[in-house]
C-alpha positions in Angstrom: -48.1 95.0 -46.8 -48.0 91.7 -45.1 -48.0 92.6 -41.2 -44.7 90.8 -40.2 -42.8 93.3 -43.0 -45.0 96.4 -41.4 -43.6 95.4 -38.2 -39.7 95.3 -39.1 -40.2 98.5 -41.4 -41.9 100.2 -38.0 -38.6 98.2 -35.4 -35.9 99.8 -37.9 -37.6 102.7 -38.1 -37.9 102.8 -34.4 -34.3 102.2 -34.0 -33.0 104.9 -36.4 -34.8 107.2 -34.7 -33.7 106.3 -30.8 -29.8 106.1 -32.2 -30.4 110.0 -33.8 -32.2 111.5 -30.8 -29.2 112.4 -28.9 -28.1 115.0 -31.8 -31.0 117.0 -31.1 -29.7 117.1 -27.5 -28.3 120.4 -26.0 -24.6 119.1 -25.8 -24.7 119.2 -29.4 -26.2 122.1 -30.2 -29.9 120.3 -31.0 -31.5 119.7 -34.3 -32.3 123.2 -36.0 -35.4 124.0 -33.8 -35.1 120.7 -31.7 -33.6 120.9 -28.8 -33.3 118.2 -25.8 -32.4 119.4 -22.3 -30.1 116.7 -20.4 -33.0 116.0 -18.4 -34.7 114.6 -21.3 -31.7 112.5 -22.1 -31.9 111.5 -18.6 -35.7 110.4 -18.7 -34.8 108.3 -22.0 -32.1 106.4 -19.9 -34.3 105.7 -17.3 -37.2 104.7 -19.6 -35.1 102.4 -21.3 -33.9 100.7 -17.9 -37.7 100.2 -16.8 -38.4 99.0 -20.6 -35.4 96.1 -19.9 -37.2 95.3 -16.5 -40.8 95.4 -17.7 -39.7 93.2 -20.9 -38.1 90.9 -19.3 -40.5 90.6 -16.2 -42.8 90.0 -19.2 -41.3 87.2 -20.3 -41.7 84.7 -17.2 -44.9 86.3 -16.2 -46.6 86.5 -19.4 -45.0 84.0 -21.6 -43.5 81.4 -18.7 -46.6 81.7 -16.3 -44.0 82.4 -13.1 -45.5 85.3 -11.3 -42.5 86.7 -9.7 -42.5 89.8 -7.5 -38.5 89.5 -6.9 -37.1 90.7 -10.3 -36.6 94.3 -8.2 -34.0 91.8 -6.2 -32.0 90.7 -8.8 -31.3 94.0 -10.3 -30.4 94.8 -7.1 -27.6 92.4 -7.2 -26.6 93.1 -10.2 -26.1 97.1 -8.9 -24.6 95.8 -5.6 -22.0 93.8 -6.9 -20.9 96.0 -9.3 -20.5 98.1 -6.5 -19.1 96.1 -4.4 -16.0 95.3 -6.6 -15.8 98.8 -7.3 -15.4 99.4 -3.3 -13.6 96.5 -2.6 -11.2 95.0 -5.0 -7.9 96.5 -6.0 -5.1 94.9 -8.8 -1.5 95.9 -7.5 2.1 94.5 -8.6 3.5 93.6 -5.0 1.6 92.0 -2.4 -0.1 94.6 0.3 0.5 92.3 3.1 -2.1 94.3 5.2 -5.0 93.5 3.4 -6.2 89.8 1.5 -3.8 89.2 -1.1 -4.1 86.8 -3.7 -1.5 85.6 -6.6 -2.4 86.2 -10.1 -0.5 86.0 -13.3 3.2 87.6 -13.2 3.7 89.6 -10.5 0.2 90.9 -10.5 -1.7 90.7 -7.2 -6.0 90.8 -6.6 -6.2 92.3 -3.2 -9.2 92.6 -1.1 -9.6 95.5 0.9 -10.4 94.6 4.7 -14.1 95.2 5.4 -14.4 98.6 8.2 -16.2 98.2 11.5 -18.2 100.9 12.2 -16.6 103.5 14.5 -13.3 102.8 13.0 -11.0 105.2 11.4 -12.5 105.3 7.6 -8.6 104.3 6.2 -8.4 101.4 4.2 -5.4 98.4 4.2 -4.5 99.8 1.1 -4.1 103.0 1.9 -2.0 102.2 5.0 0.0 100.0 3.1 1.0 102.3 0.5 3.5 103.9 3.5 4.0 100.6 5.0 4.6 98.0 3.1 4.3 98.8 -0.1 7.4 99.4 -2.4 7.4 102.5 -4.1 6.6 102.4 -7.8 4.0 99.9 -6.9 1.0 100.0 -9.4 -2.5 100.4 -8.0 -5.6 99.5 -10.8 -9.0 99.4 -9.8 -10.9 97.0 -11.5 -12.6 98.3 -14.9 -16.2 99.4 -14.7 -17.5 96.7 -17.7 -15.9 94.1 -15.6 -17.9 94.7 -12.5 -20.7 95.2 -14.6 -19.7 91.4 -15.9 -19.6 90.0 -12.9 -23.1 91.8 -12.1 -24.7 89.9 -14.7 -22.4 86.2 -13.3 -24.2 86.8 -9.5 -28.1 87.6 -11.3 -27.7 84.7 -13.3 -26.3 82.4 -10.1 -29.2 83.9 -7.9 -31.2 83.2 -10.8 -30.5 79.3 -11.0 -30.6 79.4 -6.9 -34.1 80.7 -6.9 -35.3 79.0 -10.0 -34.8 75.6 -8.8 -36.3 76.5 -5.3 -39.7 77.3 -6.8 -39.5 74.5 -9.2 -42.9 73.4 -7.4 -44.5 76.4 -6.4 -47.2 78.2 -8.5 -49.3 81.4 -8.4 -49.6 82.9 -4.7 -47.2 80.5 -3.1 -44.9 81.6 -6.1 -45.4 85.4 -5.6 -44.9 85.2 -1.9 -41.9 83.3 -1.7 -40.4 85.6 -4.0 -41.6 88.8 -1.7 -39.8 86.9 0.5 -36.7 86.8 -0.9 -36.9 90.0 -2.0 -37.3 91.2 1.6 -34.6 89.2 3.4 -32.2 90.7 0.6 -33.0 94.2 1.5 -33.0 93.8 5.2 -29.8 92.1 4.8 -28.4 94.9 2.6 -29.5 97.6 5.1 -28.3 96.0 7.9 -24.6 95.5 6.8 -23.2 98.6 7.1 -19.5 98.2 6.9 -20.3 96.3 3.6 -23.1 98.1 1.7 -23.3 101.2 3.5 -27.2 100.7 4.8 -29.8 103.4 3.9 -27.3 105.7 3.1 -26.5 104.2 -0.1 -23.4 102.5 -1.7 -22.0 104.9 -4.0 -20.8 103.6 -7.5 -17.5 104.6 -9.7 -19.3 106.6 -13.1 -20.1 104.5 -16.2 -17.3 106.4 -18.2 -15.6 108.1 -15.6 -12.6 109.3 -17.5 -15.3 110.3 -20.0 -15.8 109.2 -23.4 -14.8 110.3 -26.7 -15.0 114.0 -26.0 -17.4 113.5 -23.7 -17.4 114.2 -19.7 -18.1 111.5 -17.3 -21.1 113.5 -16.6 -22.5 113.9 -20.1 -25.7 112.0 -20.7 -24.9 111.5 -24.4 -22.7 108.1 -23.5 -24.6 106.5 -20.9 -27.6 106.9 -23.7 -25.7 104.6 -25.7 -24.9 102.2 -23.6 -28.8 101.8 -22.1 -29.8 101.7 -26.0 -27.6 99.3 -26.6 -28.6 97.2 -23.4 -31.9 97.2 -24.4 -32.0 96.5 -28.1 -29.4 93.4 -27.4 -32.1 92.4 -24.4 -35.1 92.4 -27.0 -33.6 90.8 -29.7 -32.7 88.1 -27.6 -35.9 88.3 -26.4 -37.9 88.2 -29.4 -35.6 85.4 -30.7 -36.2 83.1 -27.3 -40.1 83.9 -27.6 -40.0 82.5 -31.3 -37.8 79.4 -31.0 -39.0 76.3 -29.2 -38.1 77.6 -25.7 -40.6 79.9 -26.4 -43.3 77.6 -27.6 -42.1 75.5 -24.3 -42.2 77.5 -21.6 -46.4 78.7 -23.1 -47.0 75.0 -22.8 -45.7 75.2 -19.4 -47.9 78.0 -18.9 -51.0 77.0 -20.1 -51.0 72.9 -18.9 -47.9 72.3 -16.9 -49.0 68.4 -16.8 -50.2 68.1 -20.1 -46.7 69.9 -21.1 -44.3 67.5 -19.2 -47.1 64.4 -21.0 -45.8 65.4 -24.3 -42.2 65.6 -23.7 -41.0 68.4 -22.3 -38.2 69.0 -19.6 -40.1 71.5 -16.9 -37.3 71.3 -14.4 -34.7 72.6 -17.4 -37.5 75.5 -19.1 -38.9 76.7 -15.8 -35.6 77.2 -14.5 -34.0 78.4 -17.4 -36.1 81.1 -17.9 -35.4 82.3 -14.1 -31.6 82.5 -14.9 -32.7 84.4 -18.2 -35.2 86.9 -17.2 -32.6 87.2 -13.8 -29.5 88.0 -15.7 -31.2 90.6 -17.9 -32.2 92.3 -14.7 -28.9 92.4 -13.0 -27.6 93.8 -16.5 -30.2 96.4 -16.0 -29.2 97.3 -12.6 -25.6 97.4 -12.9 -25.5 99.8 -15.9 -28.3 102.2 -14.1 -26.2 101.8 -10.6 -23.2 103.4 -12.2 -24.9 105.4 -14.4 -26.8 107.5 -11.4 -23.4 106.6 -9.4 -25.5 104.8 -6.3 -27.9 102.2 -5.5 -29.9 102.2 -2.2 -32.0 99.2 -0.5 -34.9 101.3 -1.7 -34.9 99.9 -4.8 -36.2 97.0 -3.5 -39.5 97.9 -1.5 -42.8 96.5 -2.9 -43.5 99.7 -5.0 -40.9 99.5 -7.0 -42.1 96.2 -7.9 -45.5 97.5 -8.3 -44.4 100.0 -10.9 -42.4 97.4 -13.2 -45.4 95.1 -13.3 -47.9 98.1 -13.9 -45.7 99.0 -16.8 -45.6 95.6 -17.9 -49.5 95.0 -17.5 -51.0 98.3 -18.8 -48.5 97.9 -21.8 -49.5 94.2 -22.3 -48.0 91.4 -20.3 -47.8 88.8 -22.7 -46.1 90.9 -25.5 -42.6 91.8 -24.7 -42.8 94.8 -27.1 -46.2 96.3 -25.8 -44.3 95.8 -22.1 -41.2 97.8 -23.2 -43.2 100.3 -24.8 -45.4 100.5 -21.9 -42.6 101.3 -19.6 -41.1 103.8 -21.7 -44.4 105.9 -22.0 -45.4 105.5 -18.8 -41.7 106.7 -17.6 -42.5 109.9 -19.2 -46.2 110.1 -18.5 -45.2 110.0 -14.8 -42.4 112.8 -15.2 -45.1 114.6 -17.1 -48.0 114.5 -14.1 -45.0 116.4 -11.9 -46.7 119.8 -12.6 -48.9 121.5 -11.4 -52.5 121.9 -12.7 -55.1 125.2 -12.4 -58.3 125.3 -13.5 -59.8 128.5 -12.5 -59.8 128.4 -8.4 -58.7 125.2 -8.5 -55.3 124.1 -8.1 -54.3 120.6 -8.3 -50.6 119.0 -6.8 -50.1 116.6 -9.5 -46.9 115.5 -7.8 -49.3 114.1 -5.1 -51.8 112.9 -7.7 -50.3 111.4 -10.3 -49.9 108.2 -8.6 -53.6 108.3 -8.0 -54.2 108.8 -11.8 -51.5 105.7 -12.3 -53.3 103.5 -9.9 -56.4 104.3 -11.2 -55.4 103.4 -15.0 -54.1 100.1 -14.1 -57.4 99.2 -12.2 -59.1 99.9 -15.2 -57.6 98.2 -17.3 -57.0 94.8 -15.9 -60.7 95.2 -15.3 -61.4 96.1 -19.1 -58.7 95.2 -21.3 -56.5 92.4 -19.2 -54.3 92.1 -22.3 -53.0 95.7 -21.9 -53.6 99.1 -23.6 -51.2 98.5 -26.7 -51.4 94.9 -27.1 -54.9 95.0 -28.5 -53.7 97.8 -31.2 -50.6 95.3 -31.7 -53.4 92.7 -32.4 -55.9 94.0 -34.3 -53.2 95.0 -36.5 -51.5 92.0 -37.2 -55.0 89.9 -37.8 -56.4 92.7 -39.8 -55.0 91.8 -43.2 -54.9 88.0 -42.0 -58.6 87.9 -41.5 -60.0 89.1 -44.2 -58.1 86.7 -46.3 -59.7 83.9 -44.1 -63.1 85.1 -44.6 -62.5 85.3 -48.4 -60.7 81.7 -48.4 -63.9 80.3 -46.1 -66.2 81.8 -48.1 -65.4 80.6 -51.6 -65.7 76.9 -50.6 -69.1 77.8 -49.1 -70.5 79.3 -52.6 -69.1 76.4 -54.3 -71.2 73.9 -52.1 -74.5 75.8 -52.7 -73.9 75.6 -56.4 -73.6 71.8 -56.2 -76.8 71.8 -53.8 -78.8 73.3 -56.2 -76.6 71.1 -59.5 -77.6 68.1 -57.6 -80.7 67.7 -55.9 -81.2 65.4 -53.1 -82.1 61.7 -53.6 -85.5 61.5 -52.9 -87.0 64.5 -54.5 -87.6 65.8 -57.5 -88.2 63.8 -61.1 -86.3 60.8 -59.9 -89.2 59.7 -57.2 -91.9 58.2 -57.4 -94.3 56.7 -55.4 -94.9 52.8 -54.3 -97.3 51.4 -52.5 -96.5 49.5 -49.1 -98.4 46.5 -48.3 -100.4 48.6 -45.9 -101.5 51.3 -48.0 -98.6 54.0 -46.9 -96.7 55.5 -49.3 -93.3 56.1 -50.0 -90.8 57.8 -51.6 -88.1 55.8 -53.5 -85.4 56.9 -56.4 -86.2 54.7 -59.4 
């Protein structure tokens, strides 16, 4: 089997099996002897968010060349805007007249809720408005959850395009420390403004389904599954078709010989931006679903570590393969939960909570010392070439046989029955075909 079939036989495979796993879960009873606590499900979701972020993290570092280390900030805006809709934007039929009202279609008004200064009394416009002004009867929607999530995605892909043309001529360390940078301001910024984002403590999010779902509670894991799934399978197939295309081929070029690149014709402003605003938006996605899928988001997410982790996952898996990266993630998301307990052999008794970043650290430094392409990209590798090379050597070596049979068919000129032997004017002797 030719390796490109083995590979879509093993993808749909795959794919059945991360669409059946949540009937072996305990909300439906399990699979005969299978059984999967919600904390399983909940691992899968996560794993799946880390496999968008290392994927897509893979794609401008390992295919693009742009060592970012401020994709944690643009999931981050997706999450906070998201949020921030959630908190702050209401869809009435009369105009509040206390808070920012603005005119839509009909008699349907967008209003924004006034922003609280801390010390206040936590009571919105709205709320007052409903006994003020308001007249009763007066419709009050908040804005649907997939919409926020919309406009998520909008604000990754503008900060995306912002970012992406400002380090249009930056490369390698100057690239990775502007982006720290940015990364940095965003989160002081967010932990400073209170009133809007809440700070440290957190800006909470509306649930991903929160009048549930087909028989399902807006707590029930089973949903939220489906939706990460389905985030992530849409992210790679776009993916995998972008790395395949000529955008793809483009933005190795640029990677490899960013002069020679722009020599032969192609646009670097357009591909090394473009591939910000890609790799950005898929990001933000990832952010906004997570955000209301764990119902909060905190500046945390964007300290170095986090960062750290993504690439880890990315690197150990194989950076320039955006499969080995999402596979990476998602076994190194349950590695991780995995190192959580406790280990005892005989009188000694290891914390592995304390330890298992050690072990992480320590995998990572070994292999970008001995296998820089990753763990599983090597495996990918020899697997794909197997098949491919023996065929070469079989191909290279037929020719080869051929051309000793015509060596020994054909003797060289000058040897053999056809020489003989004149007789220079000086005595020396030669060889000469008659």
């Amino acid at each position: 089997m030719k390796p490109t079939v083995l590979y879509r036989v093993a993808g749909a495979i795959a794919v059945v099996i991360l669409f059946v796993i949540p009937l072996a879960s305990s909300e439906l009873g399990g699979l005969g002897p299978l059984v999967l606590s919600s904390y399983f499900m909940h691992l899968a979701i996560t794993a799946f968010f880390y496999a968008i972020l290392a994927s897509s993290w893979s794609l401008l570092a390992g295919y693009a060349g742009q060592f970012s280390f401020g994709h944690m900030a643009f999931m981050a805006i997706g999450g906070y805007t998201s949020g921030l809709i959630g908190k702050f934007i209401r869809f009435t039929t009369a105009p509040s007249e206390l808070c920012t009202d603005v005119p839509l279609i009909g008699n349907w008004w967008l209003v924004v809720l006034n922003i609280r200064r801390v010390g206040t009394i936590d009571e919105s416009c709205l709320d007052m408005a409903k006994t003020e002004t308001l007249p009763a009867g007066t419709l009050i929607v908040f804005p649907p959850v997939w919409a926020s999530i919309a406009m998520g995605l909008v604000m990754g892909a503008v900060f995306g395009l912002l970012v992406g043309w400002l380090v249009l001529r930056l490369r390698s360390t100057y690239l990775a420390l502007f982006t720290i940078g940015f990364s940095e301001i965003l989160r002081a910024s967010i932990s400073a403004e209170i009133p809007i984002t809440e700070g440290q403590s957190g800006l909470e999010l509306v649930p991903l389904f929160p009048g549930g779902l087909l028989g399902f509670s807006s707590t029930s894991k089973i949903p939220p599954y489906y939706a990460m799934l389905l985030l992530f399978l849409v992210a790679m197939a776009m993916m995998t078709w972008l790395a395949g295309s000529r955008f793809g081929l483009f933005i190795r070029a640029i990677r490899e010989d960013e002069e020679a690149a722009a020599a032969l014709g192609v646009n670097i402003v357009r591909y090394k931006v473009l591939v910000f605003v890609i790799t950005s938006t898929l990001a933000a996605a990832a952010g906004a679903l997570q955000g209301h899928y764990i119902g909060i988001i905190t500046p945390n997410t964007l300290i170095i570590l986090q960062m750290s982790l993504v690439i880890a996952m990315a690197v150990i898996g194989g950076l320039e393969n955006i499969y080995t990266a999402s596979v990476g993630a998602i076994v190194i998301t349950f590695v991780l939960e995995l190192l959580r307990t406790n280990i005892t052999i005989g009188p000694l008794h290891v914390d592995m909570t304390l330890w298992r970043l050690v072990f992480f650290g320590l995998l990572l430094m070994l292999t970008l010392r001995f296998q820089r392409n990753g763990l599983l990209y090597p495996i990918l590798e020899r697997i794909s070439r197997g098949g491919v090379a023996a065929e070469t050597v079989s191909i290279r070596a037929a020719p080869a046989e051929e051309e000793e049979e015509s060596d020994e068919a054909y003797p060289p000129s000058g040897s053999g029955e056809n020489a003989t032997v004149e007789e220079e004017a000086d005595g020396s002797h030669v060889e000469t075909d008659r």
